[in-house]
N, C-alpha and C positions, 0 to 999 in steps of 0.2 A: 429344690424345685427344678433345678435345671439336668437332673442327673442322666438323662437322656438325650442331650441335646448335644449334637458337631459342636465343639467347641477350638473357636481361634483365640488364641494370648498372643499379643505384641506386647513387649518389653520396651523398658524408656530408660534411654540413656543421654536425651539430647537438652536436656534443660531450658525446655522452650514450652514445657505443659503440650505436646503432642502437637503447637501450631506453628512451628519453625519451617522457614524452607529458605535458610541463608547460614554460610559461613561467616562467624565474625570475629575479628584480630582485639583482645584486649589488650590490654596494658595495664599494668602495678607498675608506679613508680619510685617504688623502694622507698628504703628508710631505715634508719638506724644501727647502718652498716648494710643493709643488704641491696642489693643491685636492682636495676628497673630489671621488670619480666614482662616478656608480651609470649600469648599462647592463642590459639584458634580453637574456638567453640564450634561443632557442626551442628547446629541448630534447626535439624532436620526431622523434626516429630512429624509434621506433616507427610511431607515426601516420604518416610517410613511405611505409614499409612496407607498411601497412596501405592506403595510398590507391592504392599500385603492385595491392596482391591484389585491392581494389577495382576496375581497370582491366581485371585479366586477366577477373574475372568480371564486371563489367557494362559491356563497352564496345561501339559499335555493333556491331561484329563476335563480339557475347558467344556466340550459341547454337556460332555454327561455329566460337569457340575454345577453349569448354564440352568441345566433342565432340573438338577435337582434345586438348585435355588428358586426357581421361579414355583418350586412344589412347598418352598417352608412355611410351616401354618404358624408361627412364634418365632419371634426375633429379639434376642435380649441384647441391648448394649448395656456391657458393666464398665464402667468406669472410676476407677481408684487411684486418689488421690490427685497425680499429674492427668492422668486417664481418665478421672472425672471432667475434665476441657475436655480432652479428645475425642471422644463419645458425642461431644455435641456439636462437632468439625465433623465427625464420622457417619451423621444420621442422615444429613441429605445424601450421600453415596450409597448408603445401604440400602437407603431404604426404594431404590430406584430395583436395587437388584432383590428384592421379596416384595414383590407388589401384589401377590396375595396376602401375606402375612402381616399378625398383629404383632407392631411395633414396641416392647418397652425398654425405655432406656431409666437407668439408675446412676446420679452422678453422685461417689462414696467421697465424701472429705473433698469438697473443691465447691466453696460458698463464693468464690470471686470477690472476696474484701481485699482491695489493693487502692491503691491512694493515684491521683493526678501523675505523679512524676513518676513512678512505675508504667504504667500504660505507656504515656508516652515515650518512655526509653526502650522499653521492652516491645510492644504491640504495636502501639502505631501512632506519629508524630505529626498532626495535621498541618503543621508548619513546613519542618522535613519529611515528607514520608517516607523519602529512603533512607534515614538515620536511624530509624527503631531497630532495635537489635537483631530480634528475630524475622523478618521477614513475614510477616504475618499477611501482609498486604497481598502478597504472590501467590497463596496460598486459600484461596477465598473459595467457598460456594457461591458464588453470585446468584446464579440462578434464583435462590430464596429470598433472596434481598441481602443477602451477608457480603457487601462489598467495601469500597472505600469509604463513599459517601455515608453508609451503617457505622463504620470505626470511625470516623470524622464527629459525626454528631457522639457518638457514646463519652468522646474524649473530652466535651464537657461534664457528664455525668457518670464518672465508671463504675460507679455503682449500679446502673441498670443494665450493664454487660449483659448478664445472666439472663434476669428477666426476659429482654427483650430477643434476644437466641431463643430463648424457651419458647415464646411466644410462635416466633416464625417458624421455629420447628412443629409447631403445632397444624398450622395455618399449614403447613406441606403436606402433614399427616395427621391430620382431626381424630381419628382412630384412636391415636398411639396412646399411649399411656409414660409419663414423664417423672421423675422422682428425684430428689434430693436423700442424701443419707449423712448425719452427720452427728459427733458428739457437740455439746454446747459450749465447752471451752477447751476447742480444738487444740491441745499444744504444739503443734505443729504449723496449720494453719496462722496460729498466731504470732508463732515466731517468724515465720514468713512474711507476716504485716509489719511489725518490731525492727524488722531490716527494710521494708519499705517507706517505712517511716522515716528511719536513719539517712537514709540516701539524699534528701535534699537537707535537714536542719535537725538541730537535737529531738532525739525521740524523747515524747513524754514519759512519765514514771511506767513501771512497767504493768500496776495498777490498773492506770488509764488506759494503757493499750488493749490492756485486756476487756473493757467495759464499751472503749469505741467498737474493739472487733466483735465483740458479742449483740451490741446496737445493731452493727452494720448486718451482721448474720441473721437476725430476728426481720432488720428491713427486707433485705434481698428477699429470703422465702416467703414471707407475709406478699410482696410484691407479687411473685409468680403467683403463688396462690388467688389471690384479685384478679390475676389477668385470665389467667386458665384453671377456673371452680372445679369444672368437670373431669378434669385426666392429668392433673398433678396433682401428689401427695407429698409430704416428709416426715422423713421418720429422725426426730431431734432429743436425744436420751441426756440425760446428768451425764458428765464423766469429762473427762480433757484428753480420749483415745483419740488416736490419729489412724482413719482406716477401718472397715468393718466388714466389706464383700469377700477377703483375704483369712480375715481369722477365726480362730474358733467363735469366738464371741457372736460370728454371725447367727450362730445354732443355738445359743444360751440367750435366755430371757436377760435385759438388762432392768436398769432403771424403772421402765416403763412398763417391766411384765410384757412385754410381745415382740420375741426372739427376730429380727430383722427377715431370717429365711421364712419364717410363716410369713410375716407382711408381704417378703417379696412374692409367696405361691399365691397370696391373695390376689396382687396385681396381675399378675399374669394370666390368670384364670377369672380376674373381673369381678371375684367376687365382693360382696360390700361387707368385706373384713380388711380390705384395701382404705385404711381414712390415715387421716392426717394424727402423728405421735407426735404431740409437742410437748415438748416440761424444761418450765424456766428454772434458770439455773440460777445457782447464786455463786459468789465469789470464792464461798471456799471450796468449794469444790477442784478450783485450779490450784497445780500442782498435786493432784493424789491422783495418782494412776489407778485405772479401774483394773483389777485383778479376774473379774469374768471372759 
């Protein structure tokens, strides 16, 4: 659906999920013969970003790509996996720059299931706020309400991260059309939980991880769904792939019989073949890799 369209890719290499804009010095402190190591993370997804928005508007060719932005009739944000965050850091800046154009954004593999003590070491520390790792703080759209006092209150409940981003993004551009995309027993996403889990006390059986993170993935979308009926959709198939805007699979009917690129020409184009693909999963399904 998009095979006509300017197409920008930023790449991720800062391990901050696209919302970093801080350097920070770890430490290992060895063991069992091996020596402490301390190395520096640049935790610069954001500021990445930002030097890309930088480009679009001040580059030698700025006035005549000014004037062609402000002509785009369709604006996709794709966002995969780490880029599923970023995409939603990225919508208030874009969408300042297509203020004719309709908005969809699709966030692939990125449900935001993360536990209390992840947030706060990573995101943001309402105690310390300048001890969270990444900088996330420095890094804000304020403008839409995404500022301290937003990561302050969420840091009770980080499970409405998503939802309530979604929301405000909405509230900015009522227009837009908003989407989740995701397998039901994301292997990947979950093993990213599995180590959030680890980080403060023994993680439970890996069973259980698998059944809270699938909980937690059925709350979050169900949530957004409630808050915005009318311009968010997800498309949620059988399988434990990691990723779908990327591979062939986005072109092959899955599970569900309706190949993710139809669903996405659907949204883009409005039509009411744009609806919500949900199918609950069951447990065996994790661990078998889908082969389509």
């Amino acid at each position: 659906p998009c095979k006509d369209y300017t197409k920008i890719f930023i790449p991720y290499c800062t391990a901050d999920l696209f919302l970093g804009a801080r350097d920070t010095e770890y430490r290992w402190e060895g063991g069992d013969g091996w020596p402490p190591v301390t190395w520096t993370i640049h935790h610069r997804g954001s500021d990445n970003f930002l030097s890309v928005l930088h480009w679009l508007r001040e580059n030698e060719d700025g006035e005549e790509l000014k004037m062609r932005l402000e002509e785009v009739e369709h604006l996709s944000l794709l966002g995969v996996s780490a880029g599923g965050y970023g995409v939603m850091m990225a919508f208030p800046y874009l969408s300042e720059l297509v203020s004719k154009a309709q908005v969809n954004m699709i966030s692939d593999s990125a449900v935001g299931v993360m536990n209390e003590l992840f947030y706060t070491r990573a995101i943001y520390d309402p105690v310390h706020p300048n001890d969270a790792y990444w900088g996330v703080k420095d890094a804000l759209p304020t403008w839409v309400g995404v500022d301290e006092a937003f990561l302050s209150q969420i840091s009770r409940e980080v499970h409405k991260l998503l939802p309530n981003m979604y929301q405000k993004l909405s509230r900015l551009r009522p227009s837009s059309n908003l989407a989740i995309v995701t397998s039901n027993l994301d292997v990947v996403q979950i093993g990213f939980y599995k180590l959030m889990l680890s980080m403060g006390e023994t993680p439970p059986s890996d069973e259980d991880i698998v059944v809270r993170w699938y909980d937690l993935m059925k709350s979050i979308t169900s949530e957004v769904e409630r808050m915005l009926p009318k311009n968010f959709r997800s498309h949620r198939e059988n399988g434990d792939y990691h990723t779908v805007l990327l591979a062939p699979r986005y072109y092959k009917s899955g599970t569900s019989g309706v190949p993710v690129s139809y669903w996405n020409q659907c949204m883009i184009h409005e039509n009411n073949c744009w609806i919500d693909i949900e199918m609950d999963a069951s447990l065996s399904f994790y661990g078998q890799r889908s082969d389509f």
